[in-house]
ZALUMFI-14799 format. One line per field, with one value per residue: chain; x, y, z of N, C-alpha, C in turn; residue in one letter. Coordinates in steps of 0.1 Angstrom, whole numbers, plus 5000, padded with zeros to 4 digits. Last residue first. Layout:
% residues N
mol c(A:...)
n.u c(X:...)
n.v c(Y:...)
n.w c(Z:...)
ca.u c(X:...)
ca.v c(Y:...)
ca.w c(Z:...)
c.u c(X:...)
c.v c(Y:...)
c.w c(Z:...)
type c(a:...)
% end
This chain:
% residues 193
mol c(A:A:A:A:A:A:A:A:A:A:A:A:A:A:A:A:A:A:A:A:A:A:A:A:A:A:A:A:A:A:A:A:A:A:A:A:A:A:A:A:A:A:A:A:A:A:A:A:A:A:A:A:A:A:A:A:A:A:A:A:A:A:A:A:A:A:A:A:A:A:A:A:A:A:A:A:A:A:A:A:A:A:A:A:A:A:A:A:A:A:A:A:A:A:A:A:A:A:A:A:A:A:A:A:A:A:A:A:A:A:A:A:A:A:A:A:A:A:A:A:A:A:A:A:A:A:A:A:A:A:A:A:A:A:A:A:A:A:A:A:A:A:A:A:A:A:A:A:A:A:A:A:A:A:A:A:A:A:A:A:A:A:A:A:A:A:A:A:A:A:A:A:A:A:A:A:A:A:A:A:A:A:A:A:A:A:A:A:A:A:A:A:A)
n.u c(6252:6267:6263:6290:6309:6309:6317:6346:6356:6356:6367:6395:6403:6400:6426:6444:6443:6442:6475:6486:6485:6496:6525:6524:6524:6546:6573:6560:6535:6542:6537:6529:6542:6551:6533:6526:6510:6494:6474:6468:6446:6433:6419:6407:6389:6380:6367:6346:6324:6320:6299:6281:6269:6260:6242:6223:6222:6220:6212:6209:6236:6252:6241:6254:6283:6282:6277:6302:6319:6309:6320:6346:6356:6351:6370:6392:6392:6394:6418:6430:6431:6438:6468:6473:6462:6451:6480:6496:6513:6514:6486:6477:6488:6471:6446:6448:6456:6430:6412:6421:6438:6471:6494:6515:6521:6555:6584:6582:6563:6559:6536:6509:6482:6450:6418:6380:6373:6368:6359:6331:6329:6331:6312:6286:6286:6285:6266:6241:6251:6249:6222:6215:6230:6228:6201:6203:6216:6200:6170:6141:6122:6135:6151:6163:6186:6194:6193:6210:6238:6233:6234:6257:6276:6266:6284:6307:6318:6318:6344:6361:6364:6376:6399:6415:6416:6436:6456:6476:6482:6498:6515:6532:6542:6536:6522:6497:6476:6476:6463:6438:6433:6430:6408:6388:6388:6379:6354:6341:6349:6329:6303:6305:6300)
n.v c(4833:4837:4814:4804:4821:4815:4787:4795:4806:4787:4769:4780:4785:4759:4751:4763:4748:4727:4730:4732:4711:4689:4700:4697:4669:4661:4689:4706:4735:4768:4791:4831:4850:4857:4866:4841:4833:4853:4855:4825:4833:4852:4836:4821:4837:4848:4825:4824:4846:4832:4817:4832:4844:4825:4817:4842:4858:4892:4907:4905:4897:4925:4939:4922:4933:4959:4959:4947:4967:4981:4977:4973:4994:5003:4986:4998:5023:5016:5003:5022:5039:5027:5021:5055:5081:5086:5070:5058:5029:5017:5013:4999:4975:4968:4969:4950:4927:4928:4922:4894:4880:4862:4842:4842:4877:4896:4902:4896:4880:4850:4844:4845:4835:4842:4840:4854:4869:4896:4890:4879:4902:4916:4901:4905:4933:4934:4918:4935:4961:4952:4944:4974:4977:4957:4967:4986:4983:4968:4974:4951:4932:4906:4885:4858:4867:4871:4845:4832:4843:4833:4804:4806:4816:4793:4772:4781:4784:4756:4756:4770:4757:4731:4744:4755:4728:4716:4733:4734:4709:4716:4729:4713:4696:4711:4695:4684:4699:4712:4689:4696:4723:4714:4697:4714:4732:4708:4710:4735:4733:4712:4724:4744:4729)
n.w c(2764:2786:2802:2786:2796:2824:2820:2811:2836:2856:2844:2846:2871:2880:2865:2875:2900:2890:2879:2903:2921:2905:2907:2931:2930:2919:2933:2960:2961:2959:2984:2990:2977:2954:2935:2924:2948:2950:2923:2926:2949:2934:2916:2931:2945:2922:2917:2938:2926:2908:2918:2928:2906:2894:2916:2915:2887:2872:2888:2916:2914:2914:2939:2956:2945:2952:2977:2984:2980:2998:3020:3014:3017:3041:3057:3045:3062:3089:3092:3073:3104:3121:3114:3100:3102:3130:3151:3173:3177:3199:3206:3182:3184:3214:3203:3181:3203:3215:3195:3190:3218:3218:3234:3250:3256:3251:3246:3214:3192:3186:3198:3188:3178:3189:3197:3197:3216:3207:3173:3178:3181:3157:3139:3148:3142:3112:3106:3123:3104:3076:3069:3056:3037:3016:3012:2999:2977:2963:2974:2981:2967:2967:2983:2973:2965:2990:3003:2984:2995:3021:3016:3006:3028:3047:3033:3030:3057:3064:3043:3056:3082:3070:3059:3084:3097:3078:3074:3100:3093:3067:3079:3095:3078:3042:3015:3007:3007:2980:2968:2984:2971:2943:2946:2952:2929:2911:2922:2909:2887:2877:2886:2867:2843)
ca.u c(6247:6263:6254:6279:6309:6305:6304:6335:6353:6344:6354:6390:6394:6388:6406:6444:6439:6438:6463:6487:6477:6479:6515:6531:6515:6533:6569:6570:6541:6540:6549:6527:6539:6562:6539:6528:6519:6499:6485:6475:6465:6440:6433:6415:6400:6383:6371:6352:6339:6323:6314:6293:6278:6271:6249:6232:6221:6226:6207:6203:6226:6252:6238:6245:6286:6284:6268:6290:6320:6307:6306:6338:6355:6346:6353:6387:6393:6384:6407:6435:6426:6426:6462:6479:6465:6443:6469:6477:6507:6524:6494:6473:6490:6489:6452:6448:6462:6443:6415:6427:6430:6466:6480:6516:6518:6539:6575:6589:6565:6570:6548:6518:6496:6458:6432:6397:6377:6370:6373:6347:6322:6334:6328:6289:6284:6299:6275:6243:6251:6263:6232:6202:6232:6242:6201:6194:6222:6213:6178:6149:6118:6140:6144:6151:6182:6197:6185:6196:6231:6233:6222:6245:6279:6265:6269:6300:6314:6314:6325:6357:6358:6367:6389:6412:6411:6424:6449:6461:6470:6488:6505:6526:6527:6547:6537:6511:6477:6482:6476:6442:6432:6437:6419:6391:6389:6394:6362:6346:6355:6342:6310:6302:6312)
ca.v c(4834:4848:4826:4796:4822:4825:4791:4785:4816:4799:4766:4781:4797:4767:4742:4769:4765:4729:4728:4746:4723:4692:4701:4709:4679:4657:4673:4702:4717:4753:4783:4811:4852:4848:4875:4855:4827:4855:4864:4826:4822:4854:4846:4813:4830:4856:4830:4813:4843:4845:4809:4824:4855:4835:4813:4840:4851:4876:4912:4911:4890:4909:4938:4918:4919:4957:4964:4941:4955:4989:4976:4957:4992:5013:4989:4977:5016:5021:4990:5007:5045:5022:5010:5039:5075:5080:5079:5063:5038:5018:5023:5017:4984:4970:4977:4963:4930:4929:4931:4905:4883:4873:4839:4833:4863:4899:4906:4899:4890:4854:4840:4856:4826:4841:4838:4846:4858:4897:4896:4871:4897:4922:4898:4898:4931:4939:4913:4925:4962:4957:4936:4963:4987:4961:4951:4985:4990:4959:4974:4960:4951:4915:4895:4864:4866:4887:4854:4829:4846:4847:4810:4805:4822:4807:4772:4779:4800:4764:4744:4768:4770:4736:4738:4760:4741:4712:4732:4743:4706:4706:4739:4726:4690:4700:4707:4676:4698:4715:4692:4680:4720:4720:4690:4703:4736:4716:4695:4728:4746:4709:4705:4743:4737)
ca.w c(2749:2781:2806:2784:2783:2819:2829:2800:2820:2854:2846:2832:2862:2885:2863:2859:2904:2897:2872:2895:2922:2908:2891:2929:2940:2916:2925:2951:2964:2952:2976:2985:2991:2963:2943:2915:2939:2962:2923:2921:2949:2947:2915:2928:2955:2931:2905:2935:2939:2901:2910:2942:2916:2887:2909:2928:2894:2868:2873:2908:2922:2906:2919:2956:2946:2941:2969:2991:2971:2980:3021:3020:3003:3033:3057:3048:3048:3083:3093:3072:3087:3121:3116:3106:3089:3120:3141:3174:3163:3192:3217:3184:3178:3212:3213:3182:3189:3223:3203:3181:3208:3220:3226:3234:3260:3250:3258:3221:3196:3181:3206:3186:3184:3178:3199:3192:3219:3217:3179:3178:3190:3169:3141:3147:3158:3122:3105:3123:3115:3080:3073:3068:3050:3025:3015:3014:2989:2969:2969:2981:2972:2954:2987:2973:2952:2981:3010:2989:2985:3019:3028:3003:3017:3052:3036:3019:3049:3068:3043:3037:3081:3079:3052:3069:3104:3076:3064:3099:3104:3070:3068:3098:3083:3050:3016:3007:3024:2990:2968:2983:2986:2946:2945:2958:2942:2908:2920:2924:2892:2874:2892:2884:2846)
c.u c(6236:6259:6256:6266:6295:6302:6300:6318:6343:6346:6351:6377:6388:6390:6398:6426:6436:6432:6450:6478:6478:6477:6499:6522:6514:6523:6553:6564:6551:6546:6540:6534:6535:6558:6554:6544:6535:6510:6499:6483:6469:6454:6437:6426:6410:6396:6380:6366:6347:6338:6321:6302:6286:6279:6261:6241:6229:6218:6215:6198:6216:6243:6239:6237:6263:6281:6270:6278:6310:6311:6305:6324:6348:6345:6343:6374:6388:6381:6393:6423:6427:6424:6450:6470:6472:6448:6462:6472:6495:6523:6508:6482:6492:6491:6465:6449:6465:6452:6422:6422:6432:6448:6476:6506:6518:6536:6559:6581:6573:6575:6559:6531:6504:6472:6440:6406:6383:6376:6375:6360:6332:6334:6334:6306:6290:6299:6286:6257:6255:6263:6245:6214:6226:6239:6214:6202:6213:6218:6191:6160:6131:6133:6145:6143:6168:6193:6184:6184:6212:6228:6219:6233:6261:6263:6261:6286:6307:6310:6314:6345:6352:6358:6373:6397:6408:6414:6435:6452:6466:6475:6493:6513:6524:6534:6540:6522:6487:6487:6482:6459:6442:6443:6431:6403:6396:6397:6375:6352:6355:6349:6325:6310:6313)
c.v c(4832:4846:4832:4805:4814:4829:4804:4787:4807:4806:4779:4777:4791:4776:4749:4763:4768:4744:4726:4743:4734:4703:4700:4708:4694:4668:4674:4686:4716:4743:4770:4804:4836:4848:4868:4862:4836:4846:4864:4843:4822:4846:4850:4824:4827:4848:4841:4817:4835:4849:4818:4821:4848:4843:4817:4832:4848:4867:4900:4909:4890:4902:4928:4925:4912:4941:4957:4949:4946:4977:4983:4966:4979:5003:4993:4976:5007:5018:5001:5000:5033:5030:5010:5029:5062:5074:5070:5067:5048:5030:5024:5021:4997:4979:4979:4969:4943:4937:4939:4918:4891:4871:4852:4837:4854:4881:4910:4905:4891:4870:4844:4854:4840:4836:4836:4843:4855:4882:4898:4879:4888:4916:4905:4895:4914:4938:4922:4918:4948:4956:4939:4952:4978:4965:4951:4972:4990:4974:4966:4959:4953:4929:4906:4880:4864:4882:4870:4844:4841:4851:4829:4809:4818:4818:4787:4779:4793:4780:4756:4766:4775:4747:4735:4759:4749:4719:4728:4741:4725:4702:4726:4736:4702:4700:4697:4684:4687:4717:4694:4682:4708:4721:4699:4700:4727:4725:4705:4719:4739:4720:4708:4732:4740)
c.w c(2749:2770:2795:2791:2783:2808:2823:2812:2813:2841:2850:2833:2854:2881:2867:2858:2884:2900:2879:2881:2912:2910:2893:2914:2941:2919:2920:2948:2957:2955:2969:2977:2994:2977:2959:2925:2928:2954:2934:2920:2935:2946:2923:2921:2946:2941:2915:2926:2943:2916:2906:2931:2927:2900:2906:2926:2906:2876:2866:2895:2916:2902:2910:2945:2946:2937:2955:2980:2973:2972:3004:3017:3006:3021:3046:3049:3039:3067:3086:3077:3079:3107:3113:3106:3090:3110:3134:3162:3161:3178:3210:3191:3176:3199:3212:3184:3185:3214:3209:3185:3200:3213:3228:3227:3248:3253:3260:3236:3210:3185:3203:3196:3178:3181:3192:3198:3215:3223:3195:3178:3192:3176:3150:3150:3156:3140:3114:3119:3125:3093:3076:3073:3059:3040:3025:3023:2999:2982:2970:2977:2976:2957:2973:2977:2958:2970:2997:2991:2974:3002:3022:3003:3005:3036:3040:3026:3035:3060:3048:3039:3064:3076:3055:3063:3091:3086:3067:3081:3102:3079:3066:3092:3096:3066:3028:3009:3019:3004:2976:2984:2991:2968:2948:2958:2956:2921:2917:2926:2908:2885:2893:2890:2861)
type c(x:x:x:x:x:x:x:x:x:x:x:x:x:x:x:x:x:x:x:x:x:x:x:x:x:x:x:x:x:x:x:x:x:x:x:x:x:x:x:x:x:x:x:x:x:x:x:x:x:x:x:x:x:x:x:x:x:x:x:x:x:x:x:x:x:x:x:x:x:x:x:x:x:x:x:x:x:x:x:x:x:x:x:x:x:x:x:x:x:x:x:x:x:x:x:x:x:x:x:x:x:x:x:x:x:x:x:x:x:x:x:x:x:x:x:x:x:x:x:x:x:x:x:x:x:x:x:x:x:x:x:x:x:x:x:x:x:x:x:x:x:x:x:x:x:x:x:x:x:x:x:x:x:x:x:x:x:x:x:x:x:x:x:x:x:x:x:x:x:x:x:x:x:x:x:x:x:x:x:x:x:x:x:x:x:x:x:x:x:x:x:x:x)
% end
């Protein structure tokens, strides 16, 4: 069932780099980074199915530091394409970003109550996510996120925020995205007997 959920991942991807050839070359920047967070996304759940002295909430807190210095770090470099903004440069960081925001929005209950937020529920879904880990497998717990992306595009579908190839490519992917739930329910249904 794994094979299948990823192979349906794949293809889904496949589909999608047939829209048009804007969504195409960042697709494959996209996909890129996919690979990349798979291997990392591993490595991690590796590391939370070996370390079993400590808790999943240890485990959160000991890595929140390291990972939030981490993306702070790329938020000073990135660059983002904001050309569409009115008397600002083509390329911002997201630093910058933020800056600009705040000086348009200081309160708490705006932008940074929003990035505080984002925080709060990242590090309880992080707990929650390395229980998993715990008391299933590291396994269960990547195809479990797998299962996450794929209702994602489909609620962003749902929601008219993502459009479906047209023709052929339009049916791969929506059987595609229907192949990587239905391999995680049959995965899951097969763990639980």
């Amino acid at each position: 069932f794994m094979l299948t959920g990823v192979a349906c991942a794949g293809i889904a991807s496949w589909a999608k780099s047939h829209t048009n050839s804007e969504e195409s070359a960042a697709l494959s920047l996209g996909v890129s980074i996919t690979v990349a967070s798979i291997f990392a996304g591993a490595a991690n759940m590796v590391m939370a199915g070996n370390i079993k002295r400590l808790s999943a909430f240890d485990k959160v807190c000991y890595m929140s530091g390291p990972a939030g210095l981490a993306l702070f770090t790329a938020s000073l470099f990135t660059l983002h394409p904001v050309s569409q903004w009115p008397n600002h440069p083509d390329m911002m960081t997201d630093w910058q970003i933020l800056k600009e925001v705040l000086s348009r929005n200081p309160s708490i209950f705006g932008p940074v109550g929003f990035i505080l937020l984002s925080g709060v529920l990242s590090f309880f879904y992080n707990i929650l996510q390395y229980t998993v880990v715990h008391k299933l497998s590291p396994t269960h717990c990547t195809l479990a996120g797998n299962f996450n992306k794929a209702a994602t595009i489909a609620l962003s579908l749902t929601m008219g925020l993502e459009t479906v190839p047209a023709g052929f490519y339009g049916q791969m992917f929506v059987l595609a995205i229907l192949g990587n739930i239905g391999a995680f329910t049959m995965f899951s249904m097969s763990k639980g007997k």
